[in-house]
mmJSON file of the N, C-alpha and C atoms, coordinates in Angstrom:
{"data_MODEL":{"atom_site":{
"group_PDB":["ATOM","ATOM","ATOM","ATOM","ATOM","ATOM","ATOM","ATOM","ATOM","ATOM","ATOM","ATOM","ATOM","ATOM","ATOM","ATOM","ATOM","ATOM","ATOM","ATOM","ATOM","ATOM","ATOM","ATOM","ATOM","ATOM","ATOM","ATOM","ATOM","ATOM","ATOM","ATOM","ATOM","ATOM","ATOM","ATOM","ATOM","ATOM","ATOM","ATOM","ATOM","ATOM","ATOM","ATOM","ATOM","ATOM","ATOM","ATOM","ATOM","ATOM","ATOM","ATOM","ATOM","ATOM","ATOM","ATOM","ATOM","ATOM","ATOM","ATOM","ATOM","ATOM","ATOM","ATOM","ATOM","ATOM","ATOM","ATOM","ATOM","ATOM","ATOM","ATOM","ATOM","ATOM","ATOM","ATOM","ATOM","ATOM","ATOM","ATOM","ATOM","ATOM","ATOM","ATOM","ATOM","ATOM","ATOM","ATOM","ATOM","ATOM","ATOM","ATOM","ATOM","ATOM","ATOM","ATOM","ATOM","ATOM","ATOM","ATOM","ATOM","ATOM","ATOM","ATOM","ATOM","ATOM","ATOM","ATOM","ATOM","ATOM","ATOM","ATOM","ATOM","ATOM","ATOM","ATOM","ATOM","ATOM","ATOM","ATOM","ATOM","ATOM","ATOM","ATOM","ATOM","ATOM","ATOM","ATOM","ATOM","ATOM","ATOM","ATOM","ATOM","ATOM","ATOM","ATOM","ATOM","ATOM","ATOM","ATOM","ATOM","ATOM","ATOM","ATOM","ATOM","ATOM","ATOM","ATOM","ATOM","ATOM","ATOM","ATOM","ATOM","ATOM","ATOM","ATOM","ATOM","ATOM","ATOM","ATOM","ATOM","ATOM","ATOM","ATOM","ATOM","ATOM","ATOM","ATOM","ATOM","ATOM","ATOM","ATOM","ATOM","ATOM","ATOM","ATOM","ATOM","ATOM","ATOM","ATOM","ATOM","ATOM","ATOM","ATOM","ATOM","ATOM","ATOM","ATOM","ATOM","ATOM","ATOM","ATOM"],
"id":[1,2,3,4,5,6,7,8,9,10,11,12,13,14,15,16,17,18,19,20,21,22,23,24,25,26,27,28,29,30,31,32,33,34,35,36,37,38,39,40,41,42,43,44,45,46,47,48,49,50,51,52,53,54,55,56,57,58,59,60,61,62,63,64,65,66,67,68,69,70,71,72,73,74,75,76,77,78,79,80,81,82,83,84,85,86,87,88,89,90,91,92,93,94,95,96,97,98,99,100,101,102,103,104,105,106,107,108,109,110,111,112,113,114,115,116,117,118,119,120,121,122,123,124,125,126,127,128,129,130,131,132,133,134,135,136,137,138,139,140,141,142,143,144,145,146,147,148,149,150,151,152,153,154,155,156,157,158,159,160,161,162,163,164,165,166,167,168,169,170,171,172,173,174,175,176,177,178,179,180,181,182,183,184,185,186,187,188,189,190,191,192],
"type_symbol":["N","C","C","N","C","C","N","C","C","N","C","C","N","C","C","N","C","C","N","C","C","N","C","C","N","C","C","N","C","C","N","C","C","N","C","C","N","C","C","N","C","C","N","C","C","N","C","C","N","C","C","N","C","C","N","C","C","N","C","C","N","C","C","N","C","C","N","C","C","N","C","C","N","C","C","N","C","C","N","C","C","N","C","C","N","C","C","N","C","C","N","C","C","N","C","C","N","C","C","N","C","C","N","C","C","N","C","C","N","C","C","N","C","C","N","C","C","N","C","C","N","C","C","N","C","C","N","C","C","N","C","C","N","C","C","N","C","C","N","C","C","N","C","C","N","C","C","N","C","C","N","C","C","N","C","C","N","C","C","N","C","C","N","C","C","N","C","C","N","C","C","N","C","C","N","C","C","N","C","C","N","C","C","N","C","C","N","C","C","N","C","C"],
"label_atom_id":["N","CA","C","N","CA","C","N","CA","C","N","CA","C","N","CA","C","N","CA","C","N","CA","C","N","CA","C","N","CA","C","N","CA","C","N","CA","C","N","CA","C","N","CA","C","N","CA","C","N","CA","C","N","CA","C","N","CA","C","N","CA","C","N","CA","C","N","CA","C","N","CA","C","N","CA","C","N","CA","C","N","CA","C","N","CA","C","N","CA","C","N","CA","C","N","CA","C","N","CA","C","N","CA","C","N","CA","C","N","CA","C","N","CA","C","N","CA","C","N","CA","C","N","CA","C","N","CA","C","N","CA","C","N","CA","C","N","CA","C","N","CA","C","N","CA","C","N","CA","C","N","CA","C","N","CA","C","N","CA","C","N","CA","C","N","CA","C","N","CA","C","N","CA","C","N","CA","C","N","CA","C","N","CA","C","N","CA","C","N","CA","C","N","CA","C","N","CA","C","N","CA","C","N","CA","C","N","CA","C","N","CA","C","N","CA","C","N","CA","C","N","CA","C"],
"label_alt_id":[null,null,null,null,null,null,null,null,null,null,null,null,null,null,null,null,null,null,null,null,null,null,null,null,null,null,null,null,null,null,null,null,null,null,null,null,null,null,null,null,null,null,null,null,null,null,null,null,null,null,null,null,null,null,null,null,null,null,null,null,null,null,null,null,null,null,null,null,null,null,null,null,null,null,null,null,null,null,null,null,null,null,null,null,null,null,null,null,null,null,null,null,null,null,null,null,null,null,null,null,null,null,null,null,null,null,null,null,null,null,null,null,null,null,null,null,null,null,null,null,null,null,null,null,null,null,null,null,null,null,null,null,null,null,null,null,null,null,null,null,null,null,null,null,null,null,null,null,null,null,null,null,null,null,null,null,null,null,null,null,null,null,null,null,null,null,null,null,null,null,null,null,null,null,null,null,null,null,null,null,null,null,null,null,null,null,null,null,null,null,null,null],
"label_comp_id":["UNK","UNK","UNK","UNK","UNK","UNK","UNK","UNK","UNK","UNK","UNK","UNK","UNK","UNK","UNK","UNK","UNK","UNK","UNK","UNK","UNK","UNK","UNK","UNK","UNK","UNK","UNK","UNK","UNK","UNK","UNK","UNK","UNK","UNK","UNK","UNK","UNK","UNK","UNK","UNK","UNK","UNK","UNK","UNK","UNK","UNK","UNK","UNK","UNK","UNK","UNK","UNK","UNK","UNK","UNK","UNK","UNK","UNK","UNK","UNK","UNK","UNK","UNK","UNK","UNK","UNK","UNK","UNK","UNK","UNK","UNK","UNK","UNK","UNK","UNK","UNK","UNK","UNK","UNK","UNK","UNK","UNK","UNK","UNK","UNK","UNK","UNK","UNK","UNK","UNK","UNK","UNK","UNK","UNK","UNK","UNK","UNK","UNK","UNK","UNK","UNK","UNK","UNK","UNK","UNK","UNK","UNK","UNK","UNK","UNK","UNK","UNK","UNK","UNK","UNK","UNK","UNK","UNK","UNK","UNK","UNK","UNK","UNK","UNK","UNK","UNK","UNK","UNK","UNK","UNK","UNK","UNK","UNK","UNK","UNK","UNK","UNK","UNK","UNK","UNK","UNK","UNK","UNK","UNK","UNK","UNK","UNK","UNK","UNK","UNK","UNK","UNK","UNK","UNK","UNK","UNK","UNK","UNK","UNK","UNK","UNK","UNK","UNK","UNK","UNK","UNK","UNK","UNK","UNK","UNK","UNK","UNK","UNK","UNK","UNK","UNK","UNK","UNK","UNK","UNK","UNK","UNK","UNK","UNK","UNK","UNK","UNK","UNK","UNK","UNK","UNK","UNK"],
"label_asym_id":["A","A","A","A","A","A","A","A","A","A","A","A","A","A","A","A","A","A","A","A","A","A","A","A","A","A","A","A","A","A","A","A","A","A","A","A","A","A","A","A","A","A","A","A","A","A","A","A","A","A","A","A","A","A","A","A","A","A","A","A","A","A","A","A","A","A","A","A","A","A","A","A","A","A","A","A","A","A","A","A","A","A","A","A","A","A","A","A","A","A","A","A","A","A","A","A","A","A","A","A","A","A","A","A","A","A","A","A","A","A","A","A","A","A","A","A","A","A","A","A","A","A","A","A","A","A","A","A","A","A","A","A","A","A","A","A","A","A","A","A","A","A","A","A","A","A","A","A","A","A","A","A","A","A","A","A","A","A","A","A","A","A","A","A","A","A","A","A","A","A","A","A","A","A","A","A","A","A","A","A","A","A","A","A","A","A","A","A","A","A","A","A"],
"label_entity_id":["1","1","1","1","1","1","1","1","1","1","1","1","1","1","1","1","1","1","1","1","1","1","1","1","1","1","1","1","1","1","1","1","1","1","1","1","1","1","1","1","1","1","1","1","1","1","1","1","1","1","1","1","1","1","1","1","1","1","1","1","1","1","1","1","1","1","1","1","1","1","1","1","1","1","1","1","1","1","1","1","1","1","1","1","1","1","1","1","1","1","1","1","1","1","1","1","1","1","1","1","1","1","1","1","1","1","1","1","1","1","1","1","1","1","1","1","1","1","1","1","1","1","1","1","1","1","1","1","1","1","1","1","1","1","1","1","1","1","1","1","1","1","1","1","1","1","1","1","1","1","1","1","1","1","1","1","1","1","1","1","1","1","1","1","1","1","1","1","1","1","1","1","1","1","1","1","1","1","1","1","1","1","1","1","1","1","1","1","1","1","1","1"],
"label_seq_id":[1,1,1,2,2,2,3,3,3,4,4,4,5,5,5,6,6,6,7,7,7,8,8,8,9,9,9,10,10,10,11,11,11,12,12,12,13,13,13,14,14,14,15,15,15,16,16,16,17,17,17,18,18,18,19,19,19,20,20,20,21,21,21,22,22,22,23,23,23,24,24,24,25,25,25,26,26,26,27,27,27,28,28,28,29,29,29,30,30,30,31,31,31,32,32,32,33,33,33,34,34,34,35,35,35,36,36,36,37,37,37,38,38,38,39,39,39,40,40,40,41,41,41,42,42,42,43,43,43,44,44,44,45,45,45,46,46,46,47,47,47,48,48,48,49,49,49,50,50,50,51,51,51,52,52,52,53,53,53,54,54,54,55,55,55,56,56,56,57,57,57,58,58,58,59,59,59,60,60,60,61,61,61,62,62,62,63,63,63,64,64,64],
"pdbx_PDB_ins_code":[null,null,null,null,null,null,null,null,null,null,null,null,null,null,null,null,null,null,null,null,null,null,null,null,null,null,null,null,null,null,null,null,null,null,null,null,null,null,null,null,null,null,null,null,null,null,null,null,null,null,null,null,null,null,null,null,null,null,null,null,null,null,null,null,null,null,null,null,null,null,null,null,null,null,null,null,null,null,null,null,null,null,null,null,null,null,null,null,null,null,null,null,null,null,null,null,null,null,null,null,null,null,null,null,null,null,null,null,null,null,null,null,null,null,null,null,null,null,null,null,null,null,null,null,null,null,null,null,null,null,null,null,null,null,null,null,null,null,null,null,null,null,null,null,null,null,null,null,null,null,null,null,null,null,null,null,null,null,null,null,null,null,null,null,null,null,null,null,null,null,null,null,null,null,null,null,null,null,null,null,null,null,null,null,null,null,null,null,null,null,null,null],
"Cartn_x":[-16.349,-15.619,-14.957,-13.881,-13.267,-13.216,-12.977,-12.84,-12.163,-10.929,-10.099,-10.459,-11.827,-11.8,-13.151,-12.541,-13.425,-14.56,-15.938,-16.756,-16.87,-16.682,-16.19,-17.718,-17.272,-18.206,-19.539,-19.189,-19.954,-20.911,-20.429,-21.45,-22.071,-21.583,-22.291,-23.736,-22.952,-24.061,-25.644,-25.331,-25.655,-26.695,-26.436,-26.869,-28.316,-27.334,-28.741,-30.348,-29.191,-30.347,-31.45,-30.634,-31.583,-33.094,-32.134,-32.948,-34.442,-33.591,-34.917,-35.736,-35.713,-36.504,-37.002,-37.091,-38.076,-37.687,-36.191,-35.657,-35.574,-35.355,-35.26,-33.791,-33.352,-31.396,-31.395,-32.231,-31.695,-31.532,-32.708,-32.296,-30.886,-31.026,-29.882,-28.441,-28.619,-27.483,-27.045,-27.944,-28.131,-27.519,-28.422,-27.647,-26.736,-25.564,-24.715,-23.573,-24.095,-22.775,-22.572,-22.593,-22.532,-23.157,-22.576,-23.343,-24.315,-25.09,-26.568,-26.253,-25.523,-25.223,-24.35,-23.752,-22.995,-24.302,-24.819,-26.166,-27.05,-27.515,-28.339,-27.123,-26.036,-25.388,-24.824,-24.951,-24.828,-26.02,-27.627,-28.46,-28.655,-28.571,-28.905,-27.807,-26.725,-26.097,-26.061,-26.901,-27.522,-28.642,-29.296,-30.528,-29.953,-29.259,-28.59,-27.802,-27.001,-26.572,-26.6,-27.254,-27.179,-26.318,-25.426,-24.16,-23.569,-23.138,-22.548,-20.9,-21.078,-18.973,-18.722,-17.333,-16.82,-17.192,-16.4,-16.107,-15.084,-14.245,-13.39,-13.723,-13.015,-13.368,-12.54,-13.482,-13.351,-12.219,-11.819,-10.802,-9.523,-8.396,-7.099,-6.168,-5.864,-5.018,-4.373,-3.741,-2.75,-1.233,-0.404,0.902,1.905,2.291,3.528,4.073],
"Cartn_y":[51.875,51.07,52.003,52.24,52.825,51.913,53.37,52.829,51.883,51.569,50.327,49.131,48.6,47.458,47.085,45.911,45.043,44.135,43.889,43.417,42.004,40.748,39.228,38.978,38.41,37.713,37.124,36.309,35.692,36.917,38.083,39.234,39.997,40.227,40.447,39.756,38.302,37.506,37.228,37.922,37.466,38.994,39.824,41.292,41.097,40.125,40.069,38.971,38.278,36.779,38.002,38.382,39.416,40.207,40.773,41.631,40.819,39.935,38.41,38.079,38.442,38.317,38.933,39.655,41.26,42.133,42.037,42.889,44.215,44.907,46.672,46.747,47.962,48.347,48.611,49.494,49.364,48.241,47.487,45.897,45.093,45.385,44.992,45.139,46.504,47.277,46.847,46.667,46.345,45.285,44.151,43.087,42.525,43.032,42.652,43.73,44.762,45.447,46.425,46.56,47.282,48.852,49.356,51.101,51.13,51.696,51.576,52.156,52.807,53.364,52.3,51.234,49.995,48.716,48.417,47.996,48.597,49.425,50.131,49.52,49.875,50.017,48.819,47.755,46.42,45.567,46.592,46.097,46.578,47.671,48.955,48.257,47.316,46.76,45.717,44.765,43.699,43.74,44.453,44.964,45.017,45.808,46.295,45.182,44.705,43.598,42.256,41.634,40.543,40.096,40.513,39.494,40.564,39.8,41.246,41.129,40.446,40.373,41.879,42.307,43.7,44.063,45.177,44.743,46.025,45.741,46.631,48.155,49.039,50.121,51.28,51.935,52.531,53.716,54.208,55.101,55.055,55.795,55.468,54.23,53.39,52.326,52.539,51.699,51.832,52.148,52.846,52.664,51.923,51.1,50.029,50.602],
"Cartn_z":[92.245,91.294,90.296,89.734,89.037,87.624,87.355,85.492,85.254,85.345,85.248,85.562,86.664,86.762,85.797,85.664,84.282,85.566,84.992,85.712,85.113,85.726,85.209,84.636,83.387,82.232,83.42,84.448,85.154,85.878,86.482,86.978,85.975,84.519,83.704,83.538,83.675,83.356,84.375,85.463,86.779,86.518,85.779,85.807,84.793,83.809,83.005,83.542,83.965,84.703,85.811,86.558,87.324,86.376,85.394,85.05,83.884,83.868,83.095,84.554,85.165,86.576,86.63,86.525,86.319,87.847,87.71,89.253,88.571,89.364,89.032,88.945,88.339,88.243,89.74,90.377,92.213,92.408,91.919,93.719,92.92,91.623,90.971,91.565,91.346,91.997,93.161,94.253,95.488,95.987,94.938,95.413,95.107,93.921,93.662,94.131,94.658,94.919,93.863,92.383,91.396,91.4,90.756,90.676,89.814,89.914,88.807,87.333,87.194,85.722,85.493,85.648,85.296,84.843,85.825,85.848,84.639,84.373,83.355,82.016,82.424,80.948,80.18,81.214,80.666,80.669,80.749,80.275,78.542,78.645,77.734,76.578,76.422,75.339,75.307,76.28,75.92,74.93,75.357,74.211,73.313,72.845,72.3,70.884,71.343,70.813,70.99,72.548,72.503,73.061,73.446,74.203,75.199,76.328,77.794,77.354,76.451,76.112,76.067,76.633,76.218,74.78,74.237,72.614,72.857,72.01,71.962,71.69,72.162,72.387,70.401,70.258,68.958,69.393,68.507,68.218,67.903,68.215,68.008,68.661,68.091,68.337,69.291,70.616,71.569,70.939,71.107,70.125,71.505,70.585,71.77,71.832],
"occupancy":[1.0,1.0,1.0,1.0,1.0,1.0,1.0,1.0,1.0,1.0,1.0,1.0,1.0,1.0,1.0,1.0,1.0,1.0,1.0,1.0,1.0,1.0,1.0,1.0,1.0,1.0,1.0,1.0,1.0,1.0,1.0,1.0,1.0,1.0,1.0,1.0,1.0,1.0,1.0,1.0,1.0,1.0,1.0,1.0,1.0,1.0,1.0,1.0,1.0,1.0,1.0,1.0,1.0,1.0,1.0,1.0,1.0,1.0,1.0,1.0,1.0,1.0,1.0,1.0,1.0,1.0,1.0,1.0,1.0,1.0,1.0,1.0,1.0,1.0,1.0,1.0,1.0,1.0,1.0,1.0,1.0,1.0,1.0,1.0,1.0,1.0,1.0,1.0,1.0,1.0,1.0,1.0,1.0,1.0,1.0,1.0,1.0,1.0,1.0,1.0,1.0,1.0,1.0,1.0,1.0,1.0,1.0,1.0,1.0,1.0,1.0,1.0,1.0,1.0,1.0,1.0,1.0,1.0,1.0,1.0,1.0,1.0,1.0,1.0,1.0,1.0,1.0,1.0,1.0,1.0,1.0,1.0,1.0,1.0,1.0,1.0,1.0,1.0,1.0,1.0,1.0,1.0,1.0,1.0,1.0,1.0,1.0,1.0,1.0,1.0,1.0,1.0,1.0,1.0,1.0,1.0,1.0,1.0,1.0,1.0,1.0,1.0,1.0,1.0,1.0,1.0,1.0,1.0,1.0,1.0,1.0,1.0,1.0,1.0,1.0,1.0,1.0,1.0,1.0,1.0,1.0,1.0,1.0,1.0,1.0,1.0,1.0,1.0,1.0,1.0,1.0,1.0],
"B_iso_or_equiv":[0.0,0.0,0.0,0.0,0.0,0.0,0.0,0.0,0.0,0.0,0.0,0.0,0.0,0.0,0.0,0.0,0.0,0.0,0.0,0.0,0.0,0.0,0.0,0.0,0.0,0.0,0.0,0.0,0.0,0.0,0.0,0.0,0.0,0.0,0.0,0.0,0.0,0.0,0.0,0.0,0.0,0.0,0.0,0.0,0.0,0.0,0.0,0.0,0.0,0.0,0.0,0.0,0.0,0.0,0.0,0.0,0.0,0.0,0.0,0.0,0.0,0.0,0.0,0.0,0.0,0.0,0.0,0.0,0.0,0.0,0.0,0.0,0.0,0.0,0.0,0.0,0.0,0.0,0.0,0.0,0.0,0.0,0.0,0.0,0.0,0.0,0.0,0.0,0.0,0.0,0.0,0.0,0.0,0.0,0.0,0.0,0.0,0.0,0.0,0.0,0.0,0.0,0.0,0.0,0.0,0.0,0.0,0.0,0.0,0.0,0.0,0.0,0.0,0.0,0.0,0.0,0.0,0.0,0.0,0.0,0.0,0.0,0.0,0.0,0.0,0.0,0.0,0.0,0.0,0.0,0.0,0.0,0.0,0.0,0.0,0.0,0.0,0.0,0.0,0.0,0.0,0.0,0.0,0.0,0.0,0.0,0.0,0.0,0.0,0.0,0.0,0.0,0.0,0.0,0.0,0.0,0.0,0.0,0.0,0.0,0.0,0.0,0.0,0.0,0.0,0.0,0.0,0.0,0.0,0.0,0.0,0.0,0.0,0.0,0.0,0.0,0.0,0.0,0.0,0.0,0.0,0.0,0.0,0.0,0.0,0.0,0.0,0.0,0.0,0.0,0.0,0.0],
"pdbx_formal_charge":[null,null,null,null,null,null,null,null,null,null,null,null,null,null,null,null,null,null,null,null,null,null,null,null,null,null,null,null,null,null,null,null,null,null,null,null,null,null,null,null,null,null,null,null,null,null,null,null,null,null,null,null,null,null,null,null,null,null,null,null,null,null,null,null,null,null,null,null,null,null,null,null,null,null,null,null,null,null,null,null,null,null,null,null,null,null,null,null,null,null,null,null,null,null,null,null,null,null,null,null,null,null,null,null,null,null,null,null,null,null,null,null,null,null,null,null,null,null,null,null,null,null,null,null,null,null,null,null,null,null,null,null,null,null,null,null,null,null,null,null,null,null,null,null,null,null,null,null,null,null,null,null,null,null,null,null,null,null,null,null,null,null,null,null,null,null,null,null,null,null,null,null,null,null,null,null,null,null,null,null,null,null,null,null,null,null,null,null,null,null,null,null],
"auth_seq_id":[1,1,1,2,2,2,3,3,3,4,4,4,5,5,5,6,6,6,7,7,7,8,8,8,9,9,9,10,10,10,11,11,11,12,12,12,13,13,13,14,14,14,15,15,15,16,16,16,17,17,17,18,18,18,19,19,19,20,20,20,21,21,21,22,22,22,23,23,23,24,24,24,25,25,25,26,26,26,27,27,27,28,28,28,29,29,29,30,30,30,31,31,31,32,32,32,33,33,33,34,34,34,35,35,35,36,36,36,37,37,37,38,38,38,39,39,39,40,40,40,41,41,41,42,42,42,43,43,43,44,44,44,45,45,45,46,46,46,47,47,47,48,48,48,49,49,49,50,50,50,51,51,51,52,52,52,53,53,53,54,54,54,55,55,55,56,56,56,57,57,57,58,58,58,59,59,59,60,60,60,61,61,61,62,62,62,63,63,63,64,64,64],
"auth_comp_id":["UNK","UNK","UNK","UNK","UNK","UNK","UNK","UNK","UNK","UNK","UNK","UNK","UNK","UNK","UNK","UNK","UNK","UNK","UNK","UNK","UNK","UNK","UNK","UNK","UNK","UNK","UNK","UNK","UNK","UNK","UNK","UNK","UNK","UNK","UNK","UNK","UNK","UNK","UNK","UNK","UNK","UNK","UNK","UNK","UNK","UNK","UNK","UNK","UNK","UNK","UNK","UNK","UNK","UNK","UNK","UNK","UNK","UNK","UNK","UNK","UNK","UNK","UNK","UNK","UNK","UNK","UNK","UNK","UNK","UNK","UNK","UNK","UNK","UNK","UNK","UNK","UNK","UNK","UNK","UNK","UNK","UNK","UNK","UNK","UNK","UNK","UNK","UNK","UNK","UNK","UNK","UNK","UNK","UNK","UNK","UNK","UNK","UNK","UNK","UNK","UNK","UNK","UNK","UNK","UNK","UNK","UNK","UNK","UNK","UNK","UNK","UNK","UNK","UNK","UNK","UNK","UNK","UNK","UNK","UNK","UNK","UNK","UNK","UNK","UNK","UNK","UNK","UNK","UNK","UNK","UNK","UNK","UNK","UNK","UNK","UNK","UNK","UNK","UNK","UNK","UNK","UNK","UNK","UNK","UNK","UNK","UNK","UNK","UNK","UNK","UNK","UNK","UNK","UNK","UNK","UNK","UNK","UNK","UNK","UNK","UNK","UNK","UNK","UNK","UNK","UNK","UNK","UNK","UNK","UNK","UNK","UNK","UNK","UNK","UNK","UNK","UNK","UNK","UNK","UNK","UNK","UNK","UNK","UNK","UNK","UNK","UNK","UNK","UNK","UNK","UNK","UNK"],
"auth_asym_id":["A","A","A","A","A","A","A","A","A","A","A","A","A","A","A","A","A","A","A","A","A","A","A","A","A","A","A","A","A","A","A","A","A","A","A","A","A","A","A","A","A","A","A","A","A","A","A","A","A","A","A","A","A","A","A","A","A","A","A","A","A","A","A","A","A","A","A","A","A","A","A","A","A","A","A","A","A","A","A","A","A","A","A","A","A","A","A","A","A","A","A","A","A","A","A","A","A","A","A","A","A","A","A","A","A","A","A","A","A","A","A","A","A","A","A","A","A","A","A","A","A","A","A","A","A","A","A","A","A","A","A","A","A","A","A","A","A","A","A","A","A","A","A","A","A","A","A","A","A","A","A","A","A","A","A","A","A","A","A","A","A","A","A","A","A","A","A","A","A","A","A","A","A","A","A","A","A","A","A","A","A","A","A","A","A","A","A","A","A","A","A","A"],
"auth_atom_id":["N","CA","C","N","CA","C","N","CA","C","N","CA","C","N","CA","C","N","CA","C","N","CA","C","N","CA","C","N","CA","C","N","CA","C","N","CA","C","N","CA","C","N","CA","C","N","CA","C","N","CA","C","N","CA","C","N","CA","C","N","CA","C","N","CA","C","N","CA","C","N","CA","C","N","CA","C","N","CA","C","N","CA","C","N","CA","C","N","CA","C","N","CA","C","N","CA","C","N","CA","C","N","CA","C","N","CA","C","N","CA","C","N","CA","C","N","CA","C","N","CA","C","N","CA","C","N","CA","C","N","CA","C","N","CA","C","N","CA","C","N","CA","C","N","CA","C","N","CA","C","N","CA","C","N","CA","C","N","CA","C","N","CA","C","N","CA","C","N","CA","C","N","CA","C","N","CA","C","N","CA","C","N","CA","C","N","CA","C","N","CA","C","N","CA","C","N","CA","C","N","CA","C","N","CA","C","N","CA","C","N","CA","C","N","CA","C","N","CA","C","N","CA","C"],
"pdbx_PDB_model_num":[1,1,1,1,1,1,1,1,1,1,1,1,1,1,1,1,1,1,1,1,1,1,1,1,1,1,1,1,1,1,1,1,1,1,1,1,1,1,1,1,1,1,1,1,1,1,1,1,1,1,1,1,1,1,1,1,1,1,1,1,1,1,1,1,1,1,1,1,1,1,1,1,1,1,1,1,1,1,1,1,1,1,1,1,1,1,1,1,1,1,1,1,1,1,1,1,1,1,1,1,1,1,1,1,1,1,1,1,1,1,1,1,1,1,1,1,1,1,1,1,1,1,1,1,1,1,1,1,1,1,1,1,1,1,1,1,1,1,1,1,1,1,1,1,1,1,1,1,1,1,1,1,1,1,1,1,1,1,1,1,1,1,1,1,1,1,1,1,1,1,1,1,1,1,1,1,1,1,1,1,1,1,1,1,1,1,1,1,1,1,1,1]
}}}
């Protein structure tokens, strides 16, 4: 999966339901198809904050 593609609110969501199951980031990984450092990292900011929404990314503004 490359950087550019966004993972839909619904597989986010599907990442965390797993992991409230008490599945591992492999079978995670596994069974959705996802790479495990994607998996880990949209657990790791659920904790985190609570919600799998993106959030915008910090630094310099896009210039139009």
């Amino acid at each position: 999966m490359g950087r550019s593609q966004e993972l839909s609110e619904f597989k986010r969501g599907t990442v965390i339901g797993c992991h409230l199951c008490n599945k591992s980031i492999r079978e995670i990984s596994l069974l959705l198809n996802i790479p495990r450092s994607t998996v880990s990292g949209i657990i790791t900011k659920w904790k985190q904050l609570g919600a799998t929404a993106t959030q915008p990314r910090s630094g310099r503004p896009h210039k139009k």
